[in-house]
Backbone as CSV, one residue per row, in Angstrom:
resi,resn,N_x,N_y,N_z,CA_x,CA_y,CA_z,C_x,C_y,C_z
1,UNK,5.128,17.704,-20.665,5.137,16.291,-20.316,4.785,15.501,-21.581
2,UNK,5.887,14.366,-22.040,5.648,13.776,-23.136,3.536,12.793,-22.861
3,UNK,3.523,12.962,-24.391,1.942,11.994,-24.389,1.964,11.286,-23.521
4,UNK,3.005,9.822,-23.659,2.792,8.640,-22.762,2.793,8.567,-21.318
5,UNK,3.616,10.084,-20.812,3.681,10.089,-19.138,2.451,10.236,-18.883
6,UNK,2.099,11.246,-19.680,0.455,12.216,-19.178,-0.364,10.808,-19.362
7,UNK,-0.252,10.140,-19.803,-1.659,9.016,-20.113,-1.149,7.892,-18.980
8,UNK,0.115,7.714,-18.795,0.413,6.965,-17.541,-0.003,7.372,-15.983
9,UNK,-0.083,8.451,-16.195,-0.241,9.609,-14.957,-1.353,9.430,-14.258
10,UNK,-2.448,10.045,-15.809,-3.755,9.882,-15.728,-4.174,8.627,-15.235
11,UNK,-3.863,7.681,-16.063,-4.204,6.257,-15.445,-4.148,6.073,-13.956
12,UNK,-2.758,6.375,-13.680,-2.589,6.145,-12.094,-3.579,6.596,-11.224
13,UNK,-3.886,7.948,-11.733,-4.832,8.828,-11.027,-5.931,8.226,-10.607
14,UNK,-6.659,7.683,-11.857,-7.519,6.514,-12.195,-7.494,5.403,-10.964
15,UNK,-6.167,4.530,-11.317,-6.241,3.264,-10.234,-6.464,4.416,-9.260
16,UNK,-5.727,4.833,-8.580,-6.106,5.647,-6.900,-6.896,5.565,-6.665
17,UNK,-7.774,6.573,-7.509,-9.515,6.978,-7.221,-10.149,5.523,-6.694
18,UNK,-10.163,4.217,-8.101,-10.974,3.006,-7.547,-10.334,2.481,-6.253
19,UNK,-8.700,2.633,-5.969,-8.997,1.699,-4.683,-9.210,2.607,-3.760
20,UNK,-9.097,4.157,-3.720,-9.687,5.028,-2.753,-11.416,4.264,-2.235
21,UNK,-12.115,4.265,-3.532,-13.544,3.885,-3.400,-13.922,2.770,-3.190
22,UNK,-12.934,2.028,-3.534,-12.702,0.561,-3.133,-13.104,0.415,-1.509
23,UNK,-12.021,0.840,-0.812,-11.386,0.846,0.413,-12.793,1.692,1.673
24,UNK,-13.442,2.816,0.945,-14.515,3.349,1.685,-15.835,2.827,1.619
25,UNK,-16.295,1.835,0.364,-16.735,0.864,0.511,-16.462,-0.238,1.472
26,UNK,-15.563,-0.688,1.379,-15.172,-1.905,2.555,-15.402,-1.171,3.820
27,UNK,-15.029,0.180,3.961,-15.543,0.539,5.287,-16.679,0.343,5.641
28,UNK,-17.777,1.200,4.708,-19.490,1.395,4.854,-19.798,0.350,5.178
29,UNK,-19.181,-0.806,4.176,-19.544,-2.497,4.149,-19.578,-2.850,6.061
30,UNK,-18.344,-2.248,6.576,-17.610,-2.958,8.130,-18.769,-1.810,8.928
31,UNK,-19.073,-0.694,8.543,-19.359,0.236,9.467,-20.509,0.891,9.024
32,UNK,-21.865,0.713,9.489,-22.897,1.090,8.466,-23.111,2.862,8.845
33,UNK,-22.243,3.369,9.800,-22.164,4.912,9.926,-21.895,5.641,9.046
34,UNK,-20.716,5.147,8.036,-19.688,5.813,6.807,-20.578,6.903,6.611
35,UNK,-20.384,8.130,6.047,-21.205,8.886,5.366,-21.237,9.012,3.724
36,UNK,-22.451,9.088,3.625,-22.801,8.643,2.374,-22.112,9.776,1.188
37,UNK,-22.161,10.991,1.628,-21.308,11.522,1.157,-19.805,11.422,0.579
38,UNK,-19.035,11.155,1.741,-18.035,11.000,1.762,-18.174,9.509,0.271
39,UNK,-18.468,8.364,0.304,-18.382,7.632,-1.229,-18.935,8.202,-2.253
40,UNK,-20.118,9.163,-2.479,-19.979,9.665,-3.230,-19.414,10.634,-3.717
41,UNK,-18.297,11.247,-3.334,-17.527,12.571,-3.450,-16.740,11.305,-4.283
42,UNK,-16.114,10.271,-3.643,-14.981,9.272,-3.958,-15.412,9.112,-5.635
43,UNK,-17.111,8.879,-5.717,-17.391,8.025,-6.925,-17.395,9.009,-8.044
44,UNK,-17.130,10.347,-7.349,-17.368,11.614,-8.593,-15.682,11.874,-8.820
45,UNK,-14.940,11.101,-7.788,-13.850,11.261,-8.626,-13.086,10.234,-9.605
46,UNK,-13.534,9.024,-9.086,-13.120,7.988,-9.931,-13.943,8.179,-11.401
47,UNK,-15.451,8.592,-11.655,-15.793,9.915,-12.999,-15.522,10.861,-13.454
48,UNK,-14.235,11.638,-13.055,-13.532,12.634,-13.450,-12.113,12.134,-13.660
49,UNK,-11.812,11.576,-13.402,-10.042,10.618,-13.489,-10.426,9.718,-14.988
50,UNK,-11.412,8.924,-15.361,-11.726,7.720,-16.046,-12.399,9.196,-17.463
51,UNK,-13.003,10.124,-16.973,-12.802,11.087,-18.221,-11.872,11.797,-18.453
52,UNK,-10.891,12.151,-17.773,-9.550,12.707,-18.576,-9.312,11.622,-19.338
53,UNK,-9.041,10.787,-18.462,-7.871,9.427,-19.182,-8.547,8.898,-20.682
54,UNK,-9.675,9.158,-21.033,-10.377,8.784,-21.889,-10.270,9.674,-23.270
55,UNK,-10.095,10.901,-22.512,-10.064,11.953,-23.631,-8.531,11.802,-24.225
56,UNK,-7.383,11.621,-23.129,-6.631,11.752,-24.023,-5.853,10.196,-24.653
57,UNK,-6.823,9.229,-24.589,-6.641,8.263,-25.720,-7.245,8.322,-26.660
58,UNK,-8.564,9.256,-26.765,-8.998,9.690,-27.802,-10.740,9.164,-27.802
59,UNK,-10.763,8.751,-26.838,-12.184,8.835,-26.721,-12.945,9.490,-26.182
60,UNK,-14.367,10.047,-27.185,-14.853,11.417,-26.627,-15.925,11.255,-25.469
């Protein structure tokens, strides 16, 4: 996969994750049941998406 797809990719991956976490927030926000888990699983992935994408623009 050329550089620019993989860094487009990544990115996307990226947006997902935040409006994934976005969106389960607005739940917790509507529904104070949410499990707390469940956003933080979300928030460990929007920190694993935002470090690929980082590495391969070149920041360590």
């Amino acid at each position: 996969m050329p550089k620019a797809a993989l860094l487009q990719s990544k990115y996307q991956d990226h947006l997902e994750a935040i409006e994934k976490h976005k969106a389960l927030l607005e739940k917790l926000h509507l529904d104070s049941n949410s499990h707390l888990d469940e956003i933080n699983t979300s928030f460990q992935t929007i920190t694993l998406t935002l470090e690929e994408y980082l590495k391969l623009i070149g920041v360590p």
